[in-house]
N, C-alpha and C positions, 0 to 999 in steps of 0.2 A: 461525691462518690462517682468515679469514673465508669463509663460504659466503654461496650464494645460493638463498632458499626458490625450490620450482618455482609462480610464479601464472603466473595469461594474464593478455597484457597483449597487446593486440592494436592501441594506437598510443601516441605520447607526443607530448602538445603539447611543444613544445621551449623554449615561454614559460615553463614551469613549473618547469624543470629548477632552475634559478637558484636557486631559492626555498629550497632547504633544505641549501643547499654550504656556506652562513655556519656554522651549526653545527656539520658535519661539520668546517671547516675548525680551528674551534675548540677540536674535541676532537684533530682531531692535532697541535695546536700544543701542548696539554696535555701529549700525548704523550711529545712531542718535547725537550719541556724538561726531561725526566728525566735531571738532568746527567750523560750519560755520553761528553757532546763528541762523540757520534758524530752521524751527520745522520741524522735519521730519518723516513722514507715510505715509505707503501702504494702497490703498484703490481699493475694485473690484467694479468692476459697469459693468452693462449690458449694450450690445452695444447699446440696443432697435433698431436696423438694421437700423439704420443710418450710410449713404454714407460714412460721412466724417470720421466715426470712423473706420467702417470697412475697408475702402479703406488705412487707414492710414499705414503708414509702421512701427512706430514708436509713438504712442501716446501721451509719455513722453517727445517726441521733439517737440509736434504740438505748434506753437508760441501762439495758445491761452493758452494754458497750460504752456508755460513760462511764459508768461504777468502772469496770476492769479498768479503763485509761486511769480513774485515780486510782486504783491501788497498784498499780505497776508504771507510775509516773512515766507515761507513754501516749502519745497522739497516733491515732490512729486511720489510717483509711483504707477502710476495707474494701475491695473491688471483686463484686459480685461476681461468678461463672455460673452460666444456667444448665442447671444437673443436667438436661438431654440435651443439652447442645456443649456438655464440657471440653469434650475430645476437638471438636471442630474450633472453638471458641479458643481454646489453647494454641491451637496450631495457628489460630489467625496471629494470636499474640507474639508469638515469636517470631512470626512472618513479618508482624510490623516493630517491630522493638518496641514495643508498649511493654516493658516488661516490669513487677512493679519490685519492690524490695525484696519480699519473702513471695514465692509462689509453692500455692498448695497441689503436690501431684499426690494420684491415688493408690500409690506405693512404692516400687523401689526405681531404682535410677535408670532404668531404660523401659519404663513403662511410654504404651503409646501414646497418650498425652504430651509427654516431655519432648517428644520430636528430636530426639537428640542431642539437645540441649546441655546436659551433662558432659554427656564426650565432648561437646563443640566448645566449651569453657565459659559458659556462662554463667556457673554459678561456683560458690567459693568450699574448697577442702575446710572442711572443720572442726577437723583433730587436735590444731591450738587451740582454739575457740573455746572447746567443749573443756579441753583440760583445764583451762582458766578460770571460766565462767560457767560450764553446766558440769557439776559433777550430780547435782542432782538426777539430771538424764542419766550419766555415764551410769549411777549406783541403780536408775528403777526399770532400767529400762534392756528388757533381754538380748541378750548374743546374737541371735536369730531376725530382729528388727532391726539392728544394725548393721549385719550383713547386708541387708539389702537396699540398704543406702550407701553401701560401698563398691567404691569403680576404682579399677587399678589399687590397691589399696587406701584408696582415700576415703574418707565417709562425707558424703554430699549431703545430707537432709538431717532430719530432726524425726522422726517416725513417732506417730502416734500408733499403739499396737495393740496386741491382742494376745492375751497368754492361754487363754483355748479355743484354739479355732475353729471348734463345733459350735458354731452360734446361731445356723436356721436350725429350726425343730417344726414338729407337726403339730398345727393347732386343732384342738377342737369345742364345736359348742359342748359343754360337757352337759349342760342341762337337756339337749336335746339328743344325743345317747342316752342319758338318762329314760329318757320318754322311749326309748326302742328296747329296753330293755336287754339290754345285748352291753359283754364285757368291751373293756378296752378292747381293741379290735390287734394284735399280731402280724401277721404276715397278710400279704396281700388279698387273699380269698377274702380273708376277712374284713379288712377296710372297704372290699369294696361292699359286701353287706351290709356294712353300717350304712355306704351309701346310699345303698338301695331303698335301707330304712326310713333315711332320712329325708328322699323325694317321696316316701309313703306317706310321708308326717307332713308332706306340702312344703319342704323346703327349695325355694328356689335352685340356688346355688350347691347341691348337697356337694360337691368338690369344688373348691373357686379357682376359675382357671384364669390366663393371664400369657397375653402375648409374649412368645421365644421360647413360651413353657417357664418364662424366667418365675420366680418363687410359686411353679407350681410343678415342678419334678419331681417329687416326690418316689414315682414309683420308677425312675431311669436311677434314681439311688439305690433301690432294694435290690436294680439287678447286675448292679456295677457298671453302667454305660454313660456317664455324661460325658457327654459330647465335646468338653471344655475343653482350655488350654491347657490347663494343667493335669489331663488326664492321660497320660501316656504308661503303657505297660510292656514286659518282653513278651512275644509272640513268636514263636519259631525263628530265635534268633535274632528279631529287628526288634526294634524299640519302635511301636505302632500306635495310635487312640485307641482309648476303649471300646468305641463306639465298633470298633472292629469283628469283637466278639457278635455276630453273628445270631447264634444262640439268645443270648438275654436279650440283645435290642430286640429281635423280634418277639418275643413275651413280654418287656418293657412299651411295646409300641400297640402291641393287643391289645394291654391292660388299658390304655387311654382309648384304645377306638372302641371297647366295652362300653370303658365309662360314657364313649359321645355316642354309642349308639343307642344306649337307656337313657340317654338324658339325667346321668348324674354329674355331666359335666356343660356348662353350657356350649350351644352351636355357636355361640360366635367367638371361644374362649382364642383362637386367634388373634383376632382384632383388641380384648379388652388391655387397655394400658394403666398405667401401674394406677392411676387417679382412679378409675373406674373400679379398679381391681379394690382399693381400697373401701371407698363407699361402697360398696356391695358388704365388706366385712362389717363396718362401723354402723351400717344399717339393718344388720340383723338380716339377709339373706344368704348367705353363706354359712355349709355347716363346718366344715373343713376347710382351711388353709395351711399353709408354709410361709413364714416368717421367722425375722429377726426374735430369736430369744428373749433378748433384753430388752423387749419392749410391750411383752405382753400382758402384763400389768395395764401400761398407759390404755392400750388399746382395750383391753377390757370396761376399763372407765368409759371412752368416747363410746362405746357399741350401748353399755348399759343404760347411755342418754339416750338412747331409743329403744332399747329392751331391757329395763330395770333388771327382768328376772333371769338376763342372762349370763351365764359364768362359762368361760374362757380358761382349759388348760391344755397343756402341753404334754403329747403322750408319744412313748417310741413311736419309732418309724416304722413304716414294715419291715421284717425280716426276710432277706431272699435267698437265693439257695445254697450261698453260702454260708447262711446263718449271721450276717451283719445286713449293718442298715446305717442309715442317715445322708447328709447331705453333704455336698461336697465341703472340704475344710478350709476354713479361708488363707488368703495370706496373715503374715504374721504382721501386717502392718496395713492399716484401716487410711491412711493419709500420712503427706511425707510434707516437710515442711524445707523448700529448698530458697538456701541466702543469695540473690544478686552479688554478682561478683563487687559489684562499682555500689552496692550501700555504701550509706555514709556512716553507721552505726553499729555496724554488726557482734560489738560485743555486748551492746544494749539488746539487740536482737538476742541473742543465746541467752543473755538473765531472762527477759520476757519468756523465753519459754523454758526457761529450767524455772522459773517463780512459778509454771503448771501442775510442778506435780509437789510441789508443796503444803503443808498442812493447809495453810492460810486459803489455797490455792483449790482444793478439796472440800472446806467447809463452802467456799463462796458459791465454786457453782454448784456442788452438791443440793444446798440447801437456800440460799440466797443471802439477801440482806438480815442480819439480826434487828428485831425488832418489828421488820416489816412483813416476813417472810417465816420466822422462828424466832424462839423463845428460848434461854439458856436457861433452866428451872432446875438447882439444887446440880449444877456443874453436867449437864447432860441436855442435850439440846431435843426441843420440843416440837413437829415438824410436821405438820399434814399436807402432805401432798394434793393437787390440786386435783377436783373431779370434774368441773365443767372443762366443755372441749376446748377450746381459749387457753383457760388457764394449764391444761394438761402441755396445749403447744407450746407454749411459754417456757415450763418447765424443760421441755425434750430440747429447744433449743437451747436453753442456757448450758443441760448438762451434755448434749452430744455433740453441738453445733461449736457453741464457743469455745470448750475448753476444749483449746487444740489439742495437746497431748496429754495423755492416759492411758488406762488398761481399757481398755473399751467392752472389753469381757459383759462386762455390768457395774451398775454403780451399789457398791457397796453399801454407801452412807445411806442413801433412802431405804436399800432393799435393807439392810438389818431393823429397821425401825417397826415392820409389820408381820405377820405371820406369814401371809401371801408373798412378803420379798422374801422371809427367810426361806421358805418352802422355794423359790425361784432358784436360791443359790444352793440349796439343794441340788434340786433339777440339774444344773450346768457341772455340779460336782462329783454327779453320779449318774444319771441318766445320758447326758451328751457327751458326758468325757468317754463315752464308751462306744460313741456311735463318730461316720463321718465316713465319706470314702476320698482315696488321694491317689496322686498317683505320681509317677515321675515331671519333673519340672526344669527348665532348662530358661535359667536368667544370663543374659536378653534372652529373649524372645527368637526362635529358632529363624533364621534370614529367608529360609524358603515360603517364609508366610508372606515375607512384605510383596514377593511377585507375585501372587495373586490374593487379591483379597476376598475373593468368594470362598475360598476353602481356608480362610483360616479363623479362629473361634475366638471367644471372648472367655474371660476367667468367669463368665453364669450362663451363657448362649451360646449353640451352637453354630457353624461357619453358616452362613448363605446358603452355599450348595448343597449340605446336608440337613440345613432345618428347613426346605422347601419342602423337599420330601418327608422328612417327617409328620410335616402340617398334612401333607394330602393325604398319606398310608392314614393318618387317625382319621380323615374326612372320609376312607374311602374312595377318594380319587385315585390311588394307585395301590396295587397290592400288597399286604408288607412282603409276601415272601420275595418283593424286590429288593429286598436288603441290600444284598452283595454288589448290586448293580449299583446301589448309591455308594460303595464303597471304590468300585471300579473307577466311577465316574471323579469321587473326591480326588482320585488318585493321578486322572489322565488330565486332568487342570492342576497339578503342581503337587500335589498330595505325594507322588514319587519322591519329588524329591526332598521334599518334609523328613519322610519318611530314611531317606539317605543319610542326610544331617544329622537328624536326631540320631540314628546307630553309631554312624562315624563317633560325633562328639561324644555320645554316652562309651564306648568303647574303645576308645584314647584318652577319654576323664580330662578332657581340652581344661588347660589351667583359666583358661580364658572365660570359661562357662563355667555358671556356678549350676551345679546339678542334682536337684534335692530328690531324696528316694520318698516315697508315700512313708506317714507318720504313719498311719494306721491300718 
């Protein structure tokens, strides 16, 4: 399994990249013709800070990755990317032409990871490809995710996607509302009394908070302000961030400096990073979170190895004054699967991944080995999901980790088998198809962000320059009715001209920019 030294590399002409793929290509073709009839390519994928990857000693020997190599008669070598160092760790790569067969970006074709790479020609159009060899893709795979693996009309990647893009929801201890006595909680008054409930009850954590405010925004959703990149709206004829509105941010920024002034939020929720953040939920001190949807099943299990008697659901969001709620909606593509120009195999690469969404392809990692894993009893399979923490990781990687392309939505095959999974798909078919805020989007990525990087955002975090201030108005360090002043300020480091770009191109419909209006 290949590594990657740690250098700075702090930009990559994307002219450059090209230049030394010939010989890398050359040596996997070397490779590859080690007559063993299997097909053989390097592919990087992000750990997404999963247990079972990162703990792994060896990823290339893990038996789930044997099993798949035999049933898609493929050798395989996977080249680790470490989830918080991806973006950097990517950029080294193409800086050094280490680049391997297939690399995994985390959406469409001029995502910041890719460095450019797309335009610069590094990886292969795959319009023949797919017509030949994936029509399974072409037939499962929506409109909407292959857009955004297309440049100039060509389509670059493989997109693994998402068919409802409401997939954070608000968690709660339900057994410990329970003990407060108090309904599901509505709008925000009310959430926050459950809070308040629930540090009455001795709850540590009664809100779990988490550095960038990342999966703990909750109430910047109920008042339409995230700070994101993809949150832009018209405002007196310019096309501006939400974050602009004034009004809500400062009631969305009150509501958190409440929560930190009662201590229903903790003081250092700043500093806590996503591991922290997690162990606090899995260890029963947290009453409330924000999370991934489809996973709050798993997590239920890991939390109940330390508090048997505790049950985990998932309840609207708050409602705010304009009577919606939820969390921002995601892209329509969850990972993008892009082919080296110079493989030596790239039509063996496209069966590989159109054999993904195949039945065969669904039972395996759905459910695992027959025999070892499940029981096929009177033509319908028999299947218990794993409850210790191990075996739970085990599971999550096989079904979210390995199988590259899917609906990621949720997995169907586990969740029909129990009441609590059907209740889940429930939830995602009626409760979050109806929640989620969006907003205008502009792919690439508007140019006035790359000249400064302090004001420009991430698709969950706000830019630098405006989540400083955010962090201090909830600390108290500055006061929120300084709103507008952090909006001046966004503006006078480059924010103008964001702000130019985005009206110009929203207002000429540039063929060049693809420009998506809010779903919801």
């Amino acid at each position: 399994m290949k590594t990657w030294l740690k250098v700075g590399v702090s930009s990559v002409l994307a002219v450059s990249m090209a230049a030394g793929c010939a010989q890398q290509g050359e040596e996997a073709a070397q490779d590859g013709a080690a007559g063993s009839g299997k097909a053989k390519f390097s592919v990087s994928m992000r750990t997404l800070a999963f247990n079972h990857v990162e703990k792994s000693p060896n990823i290339n020997e893990d038996k789930w990755v044997k099993k798949l190599e035999e049933m898609t008669n493929t050798d395989l070598d996977i080249v680790l990317v470490p989830h918080k160092e991806f973006e950097q760790k990517m950029i080294q790569m193409f800086a050094t032409n280490d680049i391997p067969d297939v690399v995994q970006g985390s959406g469409g074709v001029s995502g910041k990871e890719m460095a450019g790479s797309v335009q610069a020609g590094v990886f292969l159009p795959l319009d023949d490809l797919l017509q030949k060899h994936g029509q399974n893709l072409l037939k499962k795979i929506p409109k909407e995710a292959w857009q955004k693996e297309t440049y100039q009309g060509k389509i670059y990647a493989i997109p693994e996607f998402l068919s409802n893009p409401s997939r954070r929801a608000t968690a709660v201890r339900m057994d410990l509302l329970e003990k407060t006595g108090l309904p599901v909680p509505k709008t925000v008054d009310e959430y926050l009394n459950v809070l308040r409930k629930f540090k009455e009850l001795g709850v540590e954590q009664p809100y779990q908070g988490r550095e960038n405010f990342k999966y703990a925004d909750t109430f910047f959703g109920a008042y339409d302000v995230f700070p994101y990149l993809s949150m832009f709206t018209e405002q007196g004829g310019e096309i501006v961030p939400k974050f602009f509105n004034t009004e809500n941010m400062t009631k969305a920024l009150q509501t958190y400096k409440t929560m930190f002034d009662e201590g229903l939020i903790s003081k250092e929720f700043a500093t806590i990073n996503p591991t922290v953040y997690k162990n606090n939920i899995l260890s029963g001190k947290a009453g409330m979170w924000s999370m991934n949807a489809n996973e709050v099943l798993q997590w239920e299990k890991q939390l109940q190895a330390s508090v048997p008697s505790a049950k985990v659901e998932l309840i609207p969001s708050p409602v705010g004054p304009d009577g919606k709620s939820g969390y921002y909606l995601y892209n329509s593509v969850t990972r993008a699967w892009f082919i080296n120009k110079n493989a030596k195999n790239p039509e063996a690469i496209i069966k590989f991944y159109d054999w993904m969404l195949s039945d065969e392809a669904e039972k395996f990692f759905t459910f695992g080995i027959e025999g070892e894993n499940y029981k096929t009893v009177d033509g319908r399979i028999d299947y218990k999901s794993p409850t210790d923490p191990q075996g739970v990781d085990e599971e999550r990687y096989r079904q979210a980790f390995l199988w590259m392309v899917q609906d990621t939505t949720y997995n169907k095959g586990t969740l029909s088998l129990t009441e609590p999974g059907k209740k889940l798909m429930g939830i995602y078919d009626t409760m979050l198809a109806k929640e989620g805020r969006d907003g205008i989007q502009f792919e690439p990525r508007l140019e006035a962000f790359a000249k400064n990087p302090d004001i420009a955002p991430e698709s969950d975090y706000a830019a630098p320059v405006v989540l400083q201030h955010m962090v201090k108005m909830v600390y108290g360090k500055e006061p929120i009715s300084d709103w507008p002043k952090v909006i001046e300020e966004w503006k006078s480091k480059g924010g103008s001209e964001v702000l130019k770009e985005a009206t110009e191109k929203f207002n000429k419909k540039d063929p060049a920019v693809t420009i998506s209006m809010p779903r919801r």
